[in-house]
C-alpha positions as CSV (number, residue, x, y, z in Angstrom):
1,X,-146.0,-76.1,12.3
2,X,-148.4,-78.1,10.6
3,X,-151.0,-77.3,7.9
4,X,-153.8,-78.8,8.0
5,X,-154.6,-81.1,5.9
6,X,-156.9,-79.7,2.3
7,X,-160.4,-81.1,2.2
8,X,-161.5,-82.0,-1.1
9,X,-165.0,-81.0,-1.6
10,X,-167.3,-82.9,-3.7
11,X,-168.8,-81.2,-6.6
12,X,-172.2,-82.4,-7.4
13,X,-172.8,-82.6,-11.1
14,X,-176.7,-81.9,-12.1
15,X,-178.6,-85.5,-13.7
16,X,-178.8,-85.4,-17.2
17,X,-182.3,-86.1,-16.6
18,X,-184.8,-85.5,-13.9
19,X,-185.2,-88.5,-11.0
20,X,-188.7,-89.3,-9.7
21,X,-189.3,-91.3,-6.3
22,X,-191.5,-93.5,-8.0
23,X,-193.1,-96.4,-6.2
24,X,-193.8,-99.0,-8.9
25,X,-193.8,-103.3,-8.9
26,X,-192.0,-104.0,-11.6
27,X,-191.1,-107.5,-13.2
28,X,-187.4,-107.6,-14.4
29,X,-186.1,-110.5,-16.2
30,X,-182.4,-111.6,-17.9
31,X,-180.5,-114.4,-18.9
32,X,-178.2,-115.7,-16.5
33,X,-174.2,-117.8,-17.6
34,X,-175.9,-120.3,-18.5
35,X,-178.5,-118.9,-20.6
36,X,-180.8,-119.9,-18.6
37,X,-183.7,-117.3,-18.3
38,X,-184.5,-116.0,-15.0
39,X,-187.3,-113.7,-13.2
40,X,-187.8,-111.9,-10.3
41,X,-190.4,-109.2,-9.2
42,X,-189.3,-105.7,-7.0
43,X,-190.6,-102.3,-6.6
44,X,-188.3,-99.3,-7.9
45,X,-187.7,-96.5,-5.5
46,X,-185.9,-94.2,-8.4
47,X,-186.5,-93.5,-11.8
48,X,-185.4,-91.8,-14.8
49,X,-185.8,-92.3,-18.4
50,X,-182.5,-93.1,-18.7
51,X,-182.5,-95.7,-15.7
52,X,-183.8,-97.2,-12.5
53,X,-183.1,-98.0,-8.9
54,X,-185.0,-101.1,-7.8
55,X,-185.4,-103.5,-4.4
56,X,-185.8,-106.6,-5.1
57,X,-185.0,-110.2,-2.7
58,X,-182.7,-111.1,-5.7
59,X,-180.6,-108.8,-8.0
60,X,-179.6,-109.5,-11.0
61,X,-175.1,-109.6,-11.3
62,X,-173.2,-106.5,-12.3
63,X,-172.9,-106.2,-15.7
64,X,-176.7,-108.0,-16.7
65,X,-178.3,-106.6,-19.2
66,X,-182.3,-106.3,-18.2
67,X,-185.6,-105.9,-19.1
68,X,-188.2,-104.5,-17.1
69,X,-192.1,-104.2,-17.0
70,X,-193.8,-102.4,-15.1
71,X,-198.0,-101.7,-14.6
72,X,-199.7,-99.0,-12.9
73,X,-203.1,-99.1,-11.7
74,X,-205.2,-95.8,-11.4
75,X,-205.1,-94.3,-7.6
76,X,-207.0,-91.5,-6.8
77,X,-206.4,-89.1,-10.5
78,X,-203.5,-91.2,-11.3
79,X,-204.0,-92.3,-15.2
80,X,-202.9,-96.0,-15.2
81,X,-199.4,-96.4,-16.7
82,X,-197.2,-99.0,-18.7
83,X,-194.0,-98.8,-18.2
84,X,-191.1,-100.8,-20.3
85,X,-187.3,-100.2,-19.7
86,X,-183.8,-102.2,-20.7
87,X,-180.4,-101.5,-19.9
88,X,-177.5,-102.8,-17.9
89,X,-176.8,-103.9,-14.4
90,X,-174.3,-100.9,-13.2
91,X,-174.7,-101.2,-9.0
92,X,-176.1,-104.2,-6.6
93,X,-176.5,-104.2,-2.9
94,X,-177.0,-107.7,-2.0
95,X,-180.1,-108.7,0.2
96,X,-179.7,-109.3,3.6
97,X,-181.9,-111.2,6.0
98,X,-185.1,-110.4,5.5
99,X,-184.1,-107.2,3.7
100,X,-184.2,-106.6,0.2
101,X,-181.2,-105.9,-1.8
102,X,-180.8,-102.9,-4.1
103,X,-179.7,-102.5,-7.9
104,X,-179.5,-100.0,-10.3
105,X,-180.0,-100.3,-13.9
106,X,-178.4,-97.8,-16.4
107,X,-177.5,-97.2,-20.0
108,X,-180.8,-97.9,-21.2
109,X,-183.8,-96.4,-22.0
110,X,-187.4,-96.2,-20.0
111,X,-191.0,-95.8,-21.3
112,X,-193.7,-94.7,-19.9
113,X,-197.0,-94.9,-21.5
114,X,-200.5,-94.3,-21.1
115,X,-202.5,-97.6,-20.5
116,X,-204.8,-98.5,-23.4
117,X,-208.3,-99.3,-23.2
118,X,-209.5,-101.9,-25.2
């Protein structure tokens, strides 16, 4: 008789740190082969200090190191926000059609700050 076959259950490790559905625009700029500068605008769906998870019509390769910059205007009793992050290209979803592609940028470090007034 045959056993059936042993299902190998996935543990789920707990984030280091905490992940926030955050809407944001967010500018994100790198140097491509070349060295030629390039940038692109997206909106993040997923961020941590430590990283983000952005749409945008055209990712950045695998690999990339990034910056992004990020500003968020006051909605409702939302303080207005800065937001500055690097790090490197670790995941990209390619767009397709009219939808936007995916990427996630890790190994970095993200800052949030309150906006100055001046």
């Amino acid at each position: 008789m045959r056993q059936p076959a042993q299902r190998k259950e996935a543990i789920l490790q707990p984030r280091k740190y905490n992940r926030y559905q955050l809407k944001v625009p967010v500018i994100f700029e790198w140097k491509d082969e070349d060295g030629t500068r390039r940038k692109q605008v997206g909106l993040t769906h997923d961020i941590s200090i430590s990283g983000a998870s952005v749409f945008a019509m055209t990712p950045p390769p695998v690999n990339t190191y990034i910056k992004l910059k990020a500003f968020r205007l006051p909605v409702g009793q939302t303080l207005a926000m800065r937001m500055f992050g690097k790090g490197q290209v670790v995941r990209v979803k390619p767009a397709r059609g009219s939808l936007p592609g995916d990427f996630a940028v890790a190994s970095g470090r993200i800052d949030f700050r309150k906006w100055a007034k001046d």
